[in-house]
C-alpha positions in Angstrom: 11.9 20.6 -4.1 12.9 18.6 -6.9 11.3 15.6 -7.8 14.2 13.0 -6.7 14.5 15.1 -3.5 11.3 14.6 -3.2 11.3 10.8 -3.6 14.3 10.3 -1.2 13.0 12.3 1.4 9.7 10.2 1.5 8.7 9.4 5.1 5.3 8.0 6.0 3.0 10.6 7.5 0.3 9.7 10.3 -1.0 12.7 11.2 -2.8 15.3 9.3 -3.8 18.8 9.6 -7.4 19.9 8.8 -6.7 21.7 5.7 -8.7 20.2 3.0 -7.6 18.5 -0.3 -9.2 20.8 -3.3 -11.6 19.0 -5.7 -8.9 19.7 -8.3 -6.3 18.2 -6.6 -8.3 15.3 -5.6 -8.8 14.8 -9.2 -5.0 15.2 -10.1 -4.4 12.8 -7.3 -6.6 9.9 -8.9 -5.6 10.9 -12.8 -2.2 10.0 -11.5 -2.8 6.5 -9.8 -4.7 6.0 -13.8 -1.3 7.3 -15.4 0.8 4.2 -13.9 2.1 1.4 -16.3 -0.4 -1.2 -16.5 0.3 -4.8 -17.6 -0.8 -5.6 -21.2 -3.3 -2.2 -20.5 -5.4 -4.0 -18.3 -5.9 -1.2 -15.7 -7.0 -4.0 -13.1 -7.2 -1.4 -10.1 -9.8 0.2 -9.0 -9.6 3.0 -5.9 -12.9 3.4 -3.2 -12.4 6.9 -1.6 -13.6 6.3 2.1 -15.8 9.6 3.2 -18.1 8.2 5.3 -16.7 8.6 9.2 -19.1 5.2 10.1 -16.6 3.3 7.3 -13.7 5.2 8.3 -14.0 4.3 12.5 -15.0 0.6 11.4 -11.9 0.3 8.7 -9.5 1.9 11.6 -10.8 -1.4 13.8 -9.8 -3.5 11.2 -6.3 -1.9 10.7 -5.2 -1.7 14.3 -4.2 1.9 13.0 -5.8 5.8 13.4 -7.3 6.2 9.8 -10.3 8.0 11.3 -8.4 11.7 11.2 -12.0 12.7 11.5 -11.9 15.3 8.3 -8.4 15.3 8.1 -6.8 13.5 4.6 -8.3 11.6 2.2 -8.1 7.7 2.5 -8.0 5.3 -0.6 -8.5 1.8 -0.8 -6.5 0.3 -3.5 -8.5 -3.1 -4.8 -7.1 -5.5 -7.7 -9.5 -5.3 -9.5 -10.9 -8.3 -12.2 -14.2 -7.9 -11.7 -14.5 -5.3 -14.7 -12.9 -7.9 -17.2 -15.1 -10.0 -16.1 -18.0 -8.1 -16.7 -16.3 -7.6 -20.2 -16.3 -12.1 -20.8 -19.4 -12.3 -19.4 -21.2 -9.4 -21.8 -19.5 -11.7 -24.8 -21.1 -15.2 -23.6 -17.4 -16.1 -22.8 -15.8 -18.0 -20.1 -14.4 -16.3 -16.9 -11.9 -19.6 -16.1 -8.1 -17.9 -17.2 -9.7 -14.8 -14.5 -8.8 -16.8 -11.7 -5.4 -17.7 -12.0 -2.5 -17.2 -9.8 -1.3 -14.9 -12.4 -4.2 -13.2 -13.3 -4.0 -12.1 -9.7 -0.5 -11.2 -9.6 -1.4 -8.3 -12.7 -4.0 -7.0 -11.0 -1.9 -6.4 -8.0 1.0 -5.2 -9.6 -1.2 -2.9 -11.5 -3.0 -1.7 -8.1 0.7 -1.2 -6.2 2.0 1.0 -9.6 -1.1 2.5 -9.4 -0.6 3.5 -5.5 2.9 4.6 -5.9 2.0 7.0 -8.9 -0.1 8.5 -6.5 2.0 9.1 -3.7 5.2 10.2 -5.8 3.1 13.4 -7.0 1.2 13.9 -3.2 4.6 14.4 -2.0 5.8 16.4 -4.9 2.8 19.0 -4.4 4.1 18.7 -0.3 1.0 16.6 0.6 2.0 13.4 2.9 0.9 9.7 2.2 0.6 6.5 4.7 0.0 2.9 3.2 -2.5 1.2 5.3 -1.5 -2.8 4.6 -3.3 -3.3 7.9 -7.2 -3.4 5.8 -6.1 -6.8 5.0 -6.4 -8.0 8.6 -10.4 -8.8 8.3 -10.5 -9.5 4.4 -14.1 -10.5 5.1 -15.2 -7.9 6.9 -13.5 -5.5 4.4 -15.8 -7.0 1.7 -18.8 -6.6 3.4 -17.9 -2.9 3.9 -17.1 -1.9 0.7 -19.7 -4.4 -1.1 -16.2 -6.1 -2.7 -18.0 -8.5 -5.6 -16.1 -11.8 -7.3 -12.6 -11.5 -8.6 -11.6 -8.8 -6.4 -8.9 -7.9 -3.8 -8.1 -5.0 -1.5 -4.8 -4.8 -1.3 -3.7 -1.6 1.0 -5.5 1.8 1.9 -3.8 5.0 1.4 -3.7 8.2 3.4 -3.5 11.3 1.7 -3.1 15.1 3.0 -1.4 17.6 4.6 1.0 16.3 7.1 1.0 18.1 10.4 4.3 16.6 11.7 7.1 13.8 9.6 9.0 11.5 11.0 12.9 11.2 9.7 13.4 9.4 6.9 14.2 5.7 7.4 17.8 5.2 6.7 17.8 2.2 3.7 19.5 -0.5 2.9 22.9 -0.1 1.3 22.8 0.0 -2.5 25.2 -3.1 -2.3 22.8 -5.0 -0.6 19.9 -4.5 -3.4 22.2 -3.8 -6.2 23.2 -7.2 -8.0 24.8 -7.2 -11.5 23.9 -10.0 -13.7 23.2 -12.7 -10.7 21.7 -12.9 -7.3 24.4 -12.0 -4.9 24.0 -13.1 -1.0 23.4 -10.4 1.8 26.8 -11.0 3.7 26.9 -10.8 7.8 29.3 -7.9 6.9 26.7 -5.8 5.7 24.4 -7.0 7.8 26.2 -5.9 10.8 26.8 -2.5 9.4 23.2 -1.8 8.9 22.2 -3.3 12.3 23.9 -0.9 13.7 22.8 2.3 11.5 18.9 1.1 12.2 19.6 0.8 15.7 21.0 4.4 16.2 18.1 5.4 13.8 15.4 3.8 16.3 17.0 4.8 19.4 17.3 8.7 18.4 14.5 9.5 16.5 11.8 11.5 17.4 8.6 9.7 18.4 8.3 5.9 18.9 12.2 5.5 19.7 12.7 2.2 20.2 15.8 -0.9 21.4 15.5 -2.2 18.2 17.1 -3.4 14.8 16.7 -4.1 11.1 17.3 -7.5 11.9 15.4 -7.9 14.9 12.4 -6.3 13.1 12.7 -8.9 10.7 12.7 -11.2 13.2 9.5 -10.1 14.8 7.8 -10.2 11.7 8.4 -13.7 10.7 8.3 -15.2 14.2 4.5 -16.1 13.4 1.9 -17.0 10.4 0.4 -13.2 9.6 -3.3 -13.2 8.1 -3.6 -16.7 7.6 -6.7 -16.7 6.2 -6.1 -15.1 2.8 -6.2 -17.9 1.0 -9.5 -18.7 2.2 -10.6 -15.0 1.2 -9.4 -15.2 -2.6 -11.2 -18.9 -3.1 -14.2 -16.8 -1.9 -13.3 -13.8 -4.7 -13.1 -16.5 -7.3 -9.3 -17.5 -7.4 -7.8 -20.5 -7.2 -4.5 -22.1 -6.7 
């Protein structure tokens, strides 16, 4: 399949078959997260494969989702990482103050989230299946203490990587008019609105597995209705940031 076919057809997988990942392509897996574009070359990601199943079972707790597949897929944490720079101030006697920084944090999770989509564009391209796991972030403390997370770093999403024993349909997206602006913002109109209400709802309702009564907009709604992970803040003053 070509490679836009590819990207257009992506779909998130969450179940995996047992066939394993070779070492090679485990290696062209993680040498193309390193290929992304990386602000000023900072490469201010780093990845933690999870192998162990005790990590695995305790990281599934966290994320209210099934990423223990037993030996099924691999599974990536994707941390913004400015611990290494750090390391690199501190070796030179110099001060660690502009690390902390609203923006400083901001590169370092752009970086990990190019980083994570380099990696999933060629999975799928070599007809492997991905699932982003933003759920990790639901006990940053306990995620810390897993993974022995040190000062100036954050884990931003897991990723699933492997064979994909079943795919759902592809969500149907947003019209281009609705992300498409030239030269200014331009408004999301009840018009289109309406319109993709009712596209979303016929997706939900007929789809395969997890059908649901539901819309884009009442999804939204859901979402928003209440505070999510409120104690982030209170996680990144921990990792050395401040606001």
């Amino acid at each position: 399949m070509e490679l836009f076919e590819t990207m257009i057809q992506h779909t998130s997988v969450r179940s995996f078959t047992d066939q394993k990942l070779s070492a090679a392509l485990q290696e062209q897996l993680v040498l193309a997260a390193q290929s992304a574009s990386s602000s000023n070359f900072l490469q201010a990601c780093s990845l933690i494969q999870v192998t162990d199943n005790a990590k695995r079972k305790a990281i599934e707790t966290i994320a209210k989702f099934p990423v223990d597949n037993g030996t099924n897929g691999q599974f990536y944490i994707f941390v913004a990482d400015l611990n290494k720079h750090a390391q690199v101030l501190q070796q030179q006697n110099l001060s660690t103050e502009h690390l902390s920084t609203m923006e400083s944090l901001v590169v370092a999770i752009v970086d990990t989230a190019l980083a994570a989509q380099s990696m999933a564009v060629y999975a799928e391209s070599v007809e492997l299946g991905i699932c982003y796991v933003g759920g990790i972030r639901n006990d940053l403390f306990k995620m810390k203490d897993l993974l022995d997370l040190p000062k100036f770093t954050y884990p931003v999403f897991g990723l699933f990587v492997g064979y994909p024993a079943e795919k759902n349909e592809v969500k149907p997206r947003l019209p281009k008019t609705a992300i498409l602006n030239t030269n200014t913002y331009q408004p999301f109109t009840p018009a289109m609105l309406a319109d993709y209400d009712e596209v979303t709802t016929t997706y939900y309702l007929e789809r395969s597995t997890n059908m649901q009564a539901t819309s884009w907009s009442e999804k939204v709604r859901r979402h928003f209705a209440q505070a999510r992970r409120s104690n982030t803040i209170d996680f990144l003053k921990k990792q050395g940031f401040v606001f």
